[in-house]
Structure formats: structure tokens, C-alpha cells
N, CA, C and O atoms as a MOPAC input file, in Angstrom:
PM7 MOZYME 1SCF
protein

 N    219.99600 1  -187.68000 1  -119.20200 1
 C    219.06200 1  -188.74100 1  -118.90800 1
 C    218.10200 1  -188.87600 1  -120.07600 1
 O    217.46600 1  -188.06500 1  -120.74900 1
 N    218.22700 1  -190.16100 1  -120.07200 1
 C    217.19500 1  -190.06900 1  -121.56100 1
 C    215.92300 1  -191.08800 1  -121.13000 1
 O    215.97800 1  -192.14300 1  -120.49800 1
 N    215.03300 1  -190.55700 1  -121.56400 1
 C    213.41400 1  -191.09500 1  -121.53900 1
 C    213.04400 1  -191.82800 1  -122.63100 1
 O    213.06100 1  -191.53100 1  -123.82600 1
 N    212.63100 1  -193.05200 1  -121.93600 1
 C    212.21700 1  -194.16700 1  -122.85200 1
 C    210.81500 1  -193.92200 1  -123.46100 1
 O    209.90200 1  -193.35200 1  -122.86500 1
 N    210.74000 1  -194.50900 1  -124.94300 1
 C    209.90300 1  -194.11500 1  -125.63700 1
 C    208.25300 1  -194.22300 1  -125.13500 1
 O    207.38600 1  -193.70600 1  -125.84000 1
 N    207.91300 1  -194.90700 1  -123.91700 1
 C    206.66900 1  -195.49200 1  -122.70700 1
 C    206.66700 1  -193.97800 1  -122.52600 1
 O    205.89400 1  -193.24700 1  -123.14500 1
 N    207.57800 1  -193.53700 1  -121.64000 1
 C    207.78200 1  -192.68200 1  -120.80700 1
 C    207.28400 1  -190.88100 1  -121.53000 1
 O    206.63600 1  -189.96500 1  -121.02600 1
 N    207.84500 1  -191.00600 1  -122.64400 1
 C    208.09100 1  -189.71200 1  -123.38100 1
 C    206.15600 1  -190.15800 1  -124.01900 1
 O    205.53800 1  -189.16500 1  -124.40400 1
 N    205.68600 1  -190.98600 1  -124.06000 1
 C    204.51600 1  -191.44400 1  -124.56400 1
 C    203.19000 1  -190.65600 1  -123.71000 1
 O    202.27400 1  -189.84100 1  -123.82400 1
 N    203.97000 1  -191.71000 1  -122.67300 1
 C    202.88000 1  -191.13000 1  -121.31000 1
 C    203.10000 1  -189.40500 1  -121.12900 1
 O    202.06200 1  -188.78400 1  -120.89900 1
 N    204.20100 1  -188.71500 1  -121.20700 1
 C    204.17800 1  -187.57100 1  -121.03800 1
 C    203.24100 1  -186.55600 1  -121.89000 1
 O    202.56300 1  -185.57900 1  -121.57000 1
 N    203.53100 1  -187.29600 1  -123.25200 1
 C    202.74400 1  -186.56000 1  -124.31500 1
 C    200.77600 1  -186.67000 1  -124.13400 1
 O    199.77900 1  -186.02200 1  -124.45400 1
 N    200.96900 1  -187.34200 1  -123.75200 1
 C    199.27400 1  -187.85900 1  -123.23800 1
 C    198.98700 1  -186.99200 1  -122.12600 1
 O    198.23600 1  -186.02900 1  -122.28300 1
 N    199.58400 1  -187.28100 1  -120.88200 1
 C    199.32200 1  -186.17000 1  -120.15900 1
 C    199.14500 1  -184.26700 1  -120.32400 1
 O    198.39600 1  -183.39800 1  -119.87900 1
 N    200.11600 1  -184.33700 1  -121.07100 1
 C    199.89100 1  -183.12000 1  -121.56200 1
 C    198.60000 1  -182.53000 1  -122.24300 1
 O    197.96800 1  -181.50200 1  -121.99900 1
 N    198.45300 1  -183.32600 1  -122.99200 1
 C    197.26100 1  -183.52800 1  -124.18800 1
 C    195.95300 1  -183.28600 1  -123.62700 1
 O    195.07600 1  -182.50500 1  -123.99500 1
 N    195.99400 1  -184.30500 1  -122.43100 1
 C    194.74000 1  -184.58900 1  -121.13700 1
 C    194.86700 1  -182.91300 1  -120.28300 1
 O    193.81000 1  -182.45300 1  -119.85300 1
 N    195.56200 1  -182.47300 1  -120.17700 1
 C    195.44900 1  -181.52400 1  -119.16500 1
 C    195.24200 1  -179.65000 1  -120.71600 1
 O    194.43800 1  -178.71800 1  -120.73000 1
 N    195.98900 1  -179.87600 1  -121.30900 1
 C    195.24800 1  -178.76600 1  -122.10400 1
 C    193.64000 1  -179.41400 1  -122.90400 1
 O    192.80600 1  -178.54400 1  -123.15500 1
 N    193.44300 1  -180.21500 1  -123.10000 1
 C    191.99100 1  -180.91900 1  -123.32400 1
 C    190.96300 1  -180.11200 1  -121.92600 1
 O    190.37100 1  -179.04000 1  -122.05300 1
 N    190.99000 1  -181.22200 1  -120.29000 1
 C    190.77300 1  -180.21600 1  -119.47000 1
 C    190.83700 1  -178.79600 1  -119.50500 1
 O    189.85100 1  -178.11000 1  -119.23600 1
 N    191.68900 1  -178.42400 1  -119.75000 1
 C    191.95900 1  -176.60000 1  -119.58900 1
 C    190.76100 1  -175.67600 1  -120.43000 1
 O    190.10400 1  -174.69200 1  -120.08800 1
 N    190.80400 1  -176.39500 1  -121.55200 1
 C    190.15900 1  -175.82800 1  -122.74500 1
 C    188.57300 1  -176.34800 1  -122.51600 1
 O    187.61300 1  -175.60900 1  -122.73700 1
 N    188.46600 1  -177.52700 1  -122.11000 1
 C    186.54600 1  -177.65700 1  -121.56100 1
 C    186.70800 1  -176.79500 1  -120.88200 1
 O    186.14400 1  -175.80700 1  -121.35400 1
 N    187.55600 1  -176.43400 1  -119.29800 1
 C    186.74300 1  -175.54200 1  -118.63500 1
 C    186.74600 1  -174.61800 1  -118.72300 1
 O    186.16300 1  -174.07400 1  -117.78500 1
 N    187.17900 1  -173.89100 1  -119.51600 1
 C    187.34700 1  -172.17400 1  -119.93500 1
 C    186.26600 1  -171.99500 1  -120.79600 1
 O    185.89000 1  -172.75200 1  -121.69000 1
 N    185.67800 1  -170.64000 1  -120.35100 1
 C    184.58800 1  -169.64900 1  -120.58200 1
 C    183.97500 1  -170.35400 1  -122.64000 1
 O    184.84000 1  -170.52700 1  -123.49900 1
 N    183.09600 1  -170.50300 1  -122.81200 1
 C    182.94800 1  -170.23900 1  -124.45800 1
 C    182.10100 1  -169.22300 1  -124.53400 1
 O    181.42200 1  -168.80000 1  -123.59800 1
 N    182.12200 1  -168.75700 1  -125.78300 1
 C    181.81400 1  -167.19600 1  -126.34300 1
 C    180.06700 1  -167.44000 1  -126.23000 1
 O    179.41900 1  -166.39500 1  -126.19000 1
 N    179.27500 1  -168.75100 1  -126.17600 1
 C    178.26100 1  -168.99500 1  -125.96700 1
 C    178.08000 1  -168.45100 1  -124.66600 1
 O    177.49700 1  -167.36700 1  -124.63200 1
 N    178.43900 1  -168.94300 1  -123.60300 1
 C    178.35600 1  -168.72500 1  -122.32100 1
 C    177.50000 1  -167.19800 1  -122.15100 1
 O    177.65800 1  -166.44500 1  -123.11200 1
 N    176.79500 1  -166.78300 1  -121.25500 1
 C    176.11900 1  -165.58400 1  -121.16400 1
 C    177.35700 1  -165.21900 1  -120.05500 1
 O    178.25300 1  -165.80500 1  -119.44800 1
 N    176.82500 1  -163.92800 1  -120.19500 1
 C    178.71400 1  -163.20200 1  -119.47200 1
 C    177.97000 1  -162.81700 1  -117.90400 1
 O    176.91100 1  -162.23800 1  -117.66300 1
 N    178.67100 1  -163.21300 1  -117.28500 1
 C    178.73500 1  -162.72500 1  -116.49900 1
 C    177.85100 1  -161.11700 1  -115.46500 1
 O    177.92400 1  -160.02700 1  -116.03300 1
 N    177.24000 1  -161.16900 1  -114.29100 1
 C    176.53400 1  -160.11500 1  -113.99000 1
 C    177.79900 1  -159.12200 1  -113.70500 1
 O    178.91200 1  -159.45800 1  -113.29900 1
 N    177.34000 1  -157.81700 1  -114.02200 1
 C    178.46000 1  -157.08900 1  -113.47100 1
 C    178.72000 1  -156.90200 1  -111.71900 1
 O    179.69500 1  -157.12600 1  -111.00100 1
 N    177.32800 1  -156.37800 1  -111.45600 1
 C    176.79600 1  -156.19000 1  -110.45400 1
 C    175.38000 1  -156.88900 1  -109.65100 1
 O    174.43800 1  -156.99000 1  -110.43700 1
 N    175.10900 1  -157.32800 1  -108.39400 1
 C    174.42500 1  -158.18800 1  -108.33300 1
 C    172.94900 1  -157.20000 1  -108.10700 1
 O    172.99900 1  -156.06100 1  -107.64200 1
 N    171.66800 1  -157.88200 1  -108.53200 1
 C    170.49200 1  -156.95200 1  -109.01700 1
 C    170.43000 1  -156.10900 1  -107.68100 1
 O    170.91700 1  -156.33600 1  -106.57400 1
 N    169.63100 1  -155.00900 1  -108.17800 1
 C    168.85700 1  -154.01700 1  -106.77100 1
 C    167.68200 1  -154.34200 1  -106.36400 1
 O    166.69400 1  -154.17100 1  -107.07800 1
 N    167.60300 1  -154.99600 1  -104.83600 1
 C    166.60300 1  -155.43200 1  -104.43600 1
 C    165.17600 1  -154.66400 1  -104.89200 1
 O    165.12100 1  -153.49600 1  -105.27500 1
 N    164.30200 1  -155.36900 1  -104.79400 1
 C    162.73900 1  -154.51700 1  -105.14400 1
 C    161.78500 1  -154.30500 1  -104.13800 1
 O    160.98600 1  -155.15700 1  -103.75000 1
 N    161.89200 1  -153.01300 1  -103.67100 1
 C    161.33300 1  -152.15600 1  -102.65800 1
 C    159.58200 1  -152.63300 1  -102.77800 1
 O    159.24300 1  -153.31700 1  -103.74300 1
 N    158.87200 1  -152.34400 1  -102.05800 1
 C    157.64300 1  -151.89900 1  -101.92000 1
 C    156.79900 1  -151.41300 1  -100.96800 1
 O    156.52000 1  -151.87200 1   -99.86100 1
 N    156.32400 1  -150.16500 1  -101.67700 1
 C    155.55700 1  -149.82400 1  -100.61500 1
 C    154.90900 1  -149.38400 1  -100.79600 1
 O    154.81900 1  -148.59700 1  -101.73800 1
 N    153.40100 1  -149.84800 1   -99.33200 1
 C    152.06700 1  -149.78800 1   -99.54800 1
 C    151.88200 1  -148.61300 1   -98.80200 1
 O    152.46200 1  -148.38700 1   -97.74100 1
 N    151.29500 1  -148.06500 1   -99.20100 1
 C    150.33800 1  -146.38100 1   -98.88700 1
 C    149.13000 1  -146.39200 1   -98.64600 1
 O    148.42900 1  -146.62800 1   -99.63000 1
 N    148.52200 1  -146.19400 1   -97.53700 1
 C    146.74200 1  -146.29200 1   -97.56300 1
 C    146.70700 1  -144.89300 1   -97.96900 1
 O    147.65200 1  -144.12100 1   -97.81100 1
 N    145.61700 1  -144.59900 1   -98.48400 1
 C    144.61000 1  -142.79900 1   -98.95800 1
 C    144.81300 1  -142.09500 1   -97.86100 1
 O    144.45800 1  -142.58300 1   -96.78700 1
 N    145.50500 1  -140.63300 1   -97.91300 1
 C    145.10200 1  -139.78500 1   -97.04200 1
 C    143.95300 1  -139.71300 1   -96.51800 1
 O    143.06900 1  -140.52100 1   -96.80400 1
 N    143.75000 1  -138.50600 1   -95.47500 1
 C    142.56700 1  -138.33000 1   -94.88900 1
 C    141.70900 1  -138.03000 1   -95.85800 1
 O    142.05900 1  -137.18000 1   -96.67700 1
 N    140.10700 1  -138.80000 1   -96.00600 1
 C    139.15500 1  -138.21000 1   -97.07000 1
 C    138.51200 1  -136.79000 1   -96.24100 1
 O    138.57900 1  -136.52700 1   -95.04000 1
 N    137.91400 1  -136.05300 1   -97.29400 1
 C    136.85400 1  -135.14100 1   -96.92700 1
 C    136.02800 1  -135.58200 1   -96.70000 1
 O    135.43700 1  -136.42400 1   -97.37600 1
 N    135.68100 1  -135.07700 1   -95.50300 1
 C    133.84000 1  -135.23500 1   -94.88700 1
 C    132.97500 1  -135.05300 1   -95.62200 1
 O    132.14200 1  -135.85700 1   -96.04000 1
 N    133.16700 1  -133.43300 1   -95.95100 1
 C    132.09400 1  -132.91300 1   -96.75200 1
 C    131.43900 1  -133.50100 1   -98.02500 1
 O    130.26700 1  -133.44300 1   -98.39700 1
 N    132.77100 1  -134.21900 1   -98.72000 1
 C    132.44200 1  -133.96100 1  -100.24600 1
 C    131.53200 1  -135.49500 1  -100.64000 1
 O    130.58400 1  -135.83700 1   -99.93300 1
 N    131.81800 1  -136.02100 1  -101.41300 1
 C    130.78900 1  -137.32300 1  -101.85000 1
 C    131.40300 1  -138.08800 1  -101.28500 1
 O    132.62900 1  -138.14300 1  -101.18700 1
 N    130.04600 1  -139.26900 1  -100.52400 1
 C    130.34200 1  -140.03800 1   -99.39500 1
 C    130.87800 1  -141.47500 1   -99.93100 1
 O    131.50700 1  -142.37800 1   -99.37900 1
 N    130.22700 1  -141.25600 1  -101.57800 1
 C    130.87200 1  -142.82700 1  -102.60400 1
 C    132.37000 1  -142.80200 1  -102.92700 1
 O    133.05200 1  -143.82400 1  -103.00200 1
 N    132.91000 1  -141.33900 1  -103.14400 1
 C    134.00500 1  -140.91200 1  -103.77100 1
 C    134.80600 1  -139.89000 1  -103.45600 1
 O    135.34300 1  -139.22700 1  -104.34400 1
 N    135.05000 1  -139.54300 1  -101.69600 1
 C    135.64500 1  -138.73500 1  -101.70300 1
 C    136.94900 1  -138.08000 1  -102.11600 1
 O    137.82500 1  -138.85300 1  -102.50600 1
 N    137.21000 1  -136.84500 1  -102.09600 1
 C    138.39900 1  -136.68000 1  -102.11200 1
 C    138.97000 1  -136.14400 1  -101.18800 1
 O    138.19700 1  -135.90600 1  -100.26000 1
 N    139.99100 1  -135.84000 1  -101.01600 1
 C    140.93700 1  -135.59500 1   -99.86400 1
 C    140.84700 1  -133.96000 1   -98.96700 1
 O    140.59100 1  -132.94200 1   -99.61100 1
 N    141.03000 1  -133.92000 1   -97.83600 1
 C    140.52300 1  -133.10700 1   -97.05600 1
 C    141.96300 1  -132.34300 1   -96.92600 1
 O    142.99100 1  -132.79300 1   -97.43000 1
 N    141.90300 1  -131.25600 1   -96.26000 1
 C    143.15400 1  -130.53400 1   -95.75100 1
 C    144.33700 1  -131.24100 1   -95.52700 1
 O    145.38100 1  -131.00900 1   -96.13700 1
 N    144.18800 1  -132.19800 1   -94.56800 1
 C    144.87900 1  -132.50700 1   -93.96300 1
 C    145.59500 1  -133.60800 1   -94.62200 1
 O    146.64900 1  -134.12100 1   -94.24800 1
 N    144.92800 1  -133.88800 1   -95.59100 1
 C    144.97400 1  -135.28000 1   -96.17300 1
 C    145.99100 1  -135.05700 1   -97.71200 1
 O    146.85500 1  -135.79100 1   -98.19100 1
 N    145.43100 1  -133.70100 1   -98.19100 1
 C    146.25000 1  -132.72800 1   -99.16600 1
 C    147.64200 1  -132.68800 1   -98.55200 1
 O    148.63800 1  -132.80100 1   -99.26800 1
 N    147.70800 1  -132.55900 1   -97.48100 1
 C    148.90000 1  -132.41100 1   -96.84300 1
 C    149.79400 1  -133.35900 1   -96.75400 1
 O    150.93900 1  -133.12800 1   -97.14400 1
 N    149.49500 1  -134.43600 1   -96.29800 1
 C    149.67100 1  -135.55100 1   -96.23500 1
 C    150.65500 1  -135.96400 1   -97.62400 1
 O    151.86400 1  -136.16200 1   -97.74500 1
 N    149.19000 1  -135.99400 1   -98.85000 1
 C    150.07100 1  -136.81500 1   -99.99900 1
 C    151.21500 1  -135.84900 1  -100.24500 1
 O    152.24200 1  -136.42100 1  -100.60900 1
 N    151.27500 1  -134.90800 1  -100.16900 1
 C    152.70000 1  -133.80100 1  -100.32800 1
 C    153.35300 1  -133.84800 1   -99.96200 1
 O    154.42500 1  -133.45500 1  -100.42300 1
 N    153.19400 1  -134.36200 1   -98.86700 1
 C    154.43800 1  -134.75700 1   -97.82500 1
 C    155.17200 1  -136.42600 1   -98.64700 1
 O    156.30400 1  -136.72700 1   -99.02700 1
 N    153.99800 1  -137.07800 1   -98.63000 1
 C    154.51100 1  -138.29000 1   -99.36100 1
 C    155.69900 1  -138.44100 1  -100.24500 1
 O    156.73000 1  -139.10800 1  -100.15800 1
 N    155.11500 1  -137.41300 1  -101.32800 1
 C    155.31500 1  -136.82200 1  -102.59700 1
 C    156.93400 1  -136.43300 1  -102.99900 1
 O    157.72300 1  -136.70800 1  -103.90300 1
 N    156.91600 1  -135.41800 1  -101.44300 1
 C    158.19800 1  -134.87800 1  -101.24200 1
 C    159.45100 1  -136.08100 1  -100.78400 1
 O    160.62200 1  -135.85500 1  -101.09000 1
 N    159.10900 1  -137.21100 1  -100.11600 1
 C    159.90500 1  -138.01300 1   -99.56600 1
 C    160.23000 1  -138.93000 1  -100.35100 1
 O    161.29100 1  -139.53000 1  -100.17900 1
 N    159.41700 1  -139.22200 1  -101.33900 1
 C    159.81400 1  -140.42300 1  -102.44900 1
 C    160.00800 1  -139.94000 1  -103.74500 1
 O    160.19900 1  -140.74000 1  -104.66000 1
 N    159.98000 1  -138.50200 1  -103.98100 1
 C    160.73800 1  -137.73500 1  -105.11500 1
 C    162.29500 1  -138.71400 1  -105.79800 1
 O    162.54300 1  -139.36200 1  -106.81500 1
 N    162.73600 1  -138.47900 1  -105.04500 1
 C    164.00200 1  -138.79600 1  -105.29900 1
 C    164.77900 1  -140.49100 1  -104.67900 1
 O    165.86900 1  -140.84500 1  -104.22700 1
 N    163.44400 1  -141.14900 1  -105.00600 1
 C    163.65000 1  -142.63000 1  -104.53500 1
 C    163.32300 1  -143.72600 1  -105.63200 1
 O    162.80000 1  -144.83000 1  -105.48300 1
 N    163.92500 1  -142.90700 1  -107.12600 1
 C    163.36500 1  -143.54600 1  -108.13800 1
 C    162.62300 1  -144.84200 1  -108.18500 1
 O    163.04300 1  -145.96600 1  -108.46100 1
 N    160.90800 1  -144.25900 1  -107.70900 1
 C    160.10800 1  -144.84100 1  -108.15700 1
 C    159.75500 1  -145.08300 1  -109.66900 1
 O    159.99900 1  -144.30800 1  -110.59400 1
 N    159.07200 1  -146.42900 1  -109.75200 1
 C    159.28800 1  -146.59900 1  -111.43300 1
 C    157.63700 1  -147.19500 1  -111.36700 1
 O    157.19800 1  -147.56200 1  -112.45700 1
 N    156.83400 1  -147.29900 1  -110.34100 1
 C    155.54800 1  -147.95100 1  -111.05100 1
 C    154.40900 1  -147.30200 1  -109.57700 1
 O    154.67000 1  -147.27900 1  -108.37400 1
 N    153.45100 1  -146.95700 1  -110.13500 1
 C    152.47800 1  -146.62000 1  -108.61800 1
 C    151.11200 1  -147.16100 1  -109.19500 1
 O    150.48900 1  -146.70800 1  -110.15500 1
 N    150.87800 1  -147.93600 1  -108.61300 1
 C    149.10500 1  -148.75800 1  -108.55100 1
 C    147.92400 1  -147.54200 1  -107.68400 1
 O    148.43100 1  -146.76300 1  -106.87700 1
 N    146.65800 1  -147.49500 1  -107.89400 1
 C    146.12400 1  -146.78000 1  -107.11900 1
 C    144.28300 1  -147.41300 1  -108.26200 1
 O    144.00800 1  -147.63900 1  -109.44000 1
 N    143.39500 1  -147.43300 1  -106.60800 1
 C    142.18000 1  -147.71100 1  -107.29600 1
 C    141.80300 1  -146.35700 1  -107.92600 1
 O    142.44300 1  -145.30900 1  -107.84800 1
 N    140.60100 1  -146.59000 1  -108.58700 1
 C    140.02000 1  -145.65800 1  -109.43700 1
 C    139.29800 1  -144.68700 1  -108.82300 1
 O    138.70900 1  -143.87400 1  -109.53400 1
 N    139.20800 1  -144.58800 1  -107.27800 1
 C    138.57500 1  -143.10600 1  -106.29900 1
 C    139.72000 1  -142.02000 1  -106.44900 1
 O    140.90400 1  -142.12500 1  -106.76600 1
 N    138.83400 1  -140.81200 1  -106.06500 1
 C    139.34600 1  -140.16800 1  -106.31000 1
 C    140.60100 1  -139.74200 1  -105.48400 1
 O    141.59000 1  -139.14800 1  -105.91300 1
 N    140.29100 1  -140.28100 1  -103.86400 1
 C    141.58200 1  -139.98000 1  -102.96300 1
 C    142.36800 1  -140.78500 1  -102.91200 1
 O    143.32400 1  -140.52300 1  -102.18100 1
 N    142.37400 1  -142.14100 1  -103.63800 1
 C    143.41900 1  -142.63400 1  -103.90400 1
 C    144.52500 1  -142.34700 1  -104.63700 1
 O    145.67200 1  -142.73700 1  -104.41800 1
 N    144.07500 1  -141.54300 1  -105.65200 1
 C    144.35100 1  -141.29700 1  -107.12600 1
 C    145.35700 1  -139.96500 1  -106.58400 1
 O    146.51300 1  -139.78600 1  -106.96800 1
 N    144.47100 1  -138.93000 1  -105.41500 1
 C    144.96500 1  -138.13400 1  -105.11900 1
 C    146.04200 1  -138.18500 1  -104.49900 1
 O    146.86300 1  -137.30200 1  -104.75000 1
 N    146.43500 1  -139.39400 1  -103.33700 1
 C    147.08200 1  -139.29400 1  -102.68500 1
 C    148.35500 1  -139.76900 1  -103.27900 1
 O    149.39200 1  -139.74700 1  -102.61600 1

């Protein structure tokens, strides 16, 4: 069967048109690549000051027994929860806890 010269025309065009297509939609080396993995959500968490001391200064206390106890306990539970940033005002049982 032989294809008239229209025919063998139009084929060559089509072809042309569809690797043209192919080649726009494929990746260019511009393109930023791809995430590997999608991000790790961002935790937060707020901590009020242990228990202050009674005793000590009533502008600036610092932390009482119980309150010592407390941030240690904290301390111990988020060890290994790679924290990467901790805010705290400038008192001292904040600082402590």
C-alpha cells in the first residue's frame, strides 16, 4: 500500500507535533528538582515556669523544690525530641525551667 505524498506529509507533521509536545513537557535542567520527602511538621510547645520559690526575691524568683523538679522532669522528656530553638524571658525561673 502506498501513501500519497498529503498523507506521508500529514504523518511527518504529526510526528514532529507530538515529539515537539513530548519535549515541552519533560523536566528542564532549570526546573528545581523535586522534594524528596515531604517537610516535618513544626511542633510547638509552650511551657509556663515551674513552681517559683516563696522564699527567695519576690521581683525574680527562682525555682523552688518542687519546681527544680519539675524542669528535670521536662528536661528528661524532650531530651531526645530534637529540639532546635527555646525562647524564655529574662527571670530567673524561666530561664531555669
Amino acid at each position: 500500500m502506498q501513501r500519497s505524498k498529503a498523507s506521508q506529509s500529514f504523518l511527518s507533521i504529526l510526528v514532529l507535533a507530538c515529539a515537539a509536545v513530548f519535549a515541552l513537557s519533560a523536566r528542564r535542567p532549570e526546573d528545581p528538582p523535586a522534594p524528596a520527602a515531604p517537610p516535618r511538621p513544626t511542633t510547638i510547645v509552650l511551657v509556663r515556669h515551674a513552681e517559683k520559690d516563696a522564699a527567695g526575691d519576690a521581683r525574680d524568683p527562682g525555682l523552688s523544690t518542687e519546681g527544680k523538679a519539675r524542669a528535670e522532669r521536662l528536661a528528661r522528656m524532650f531530651a531526645a525530641a530534637g529540639v532546635t530553638h527555646l525562647f524564655a524571658t529574662e527571670f530567673h525561673r524561666t530561664q531555669d525551667t
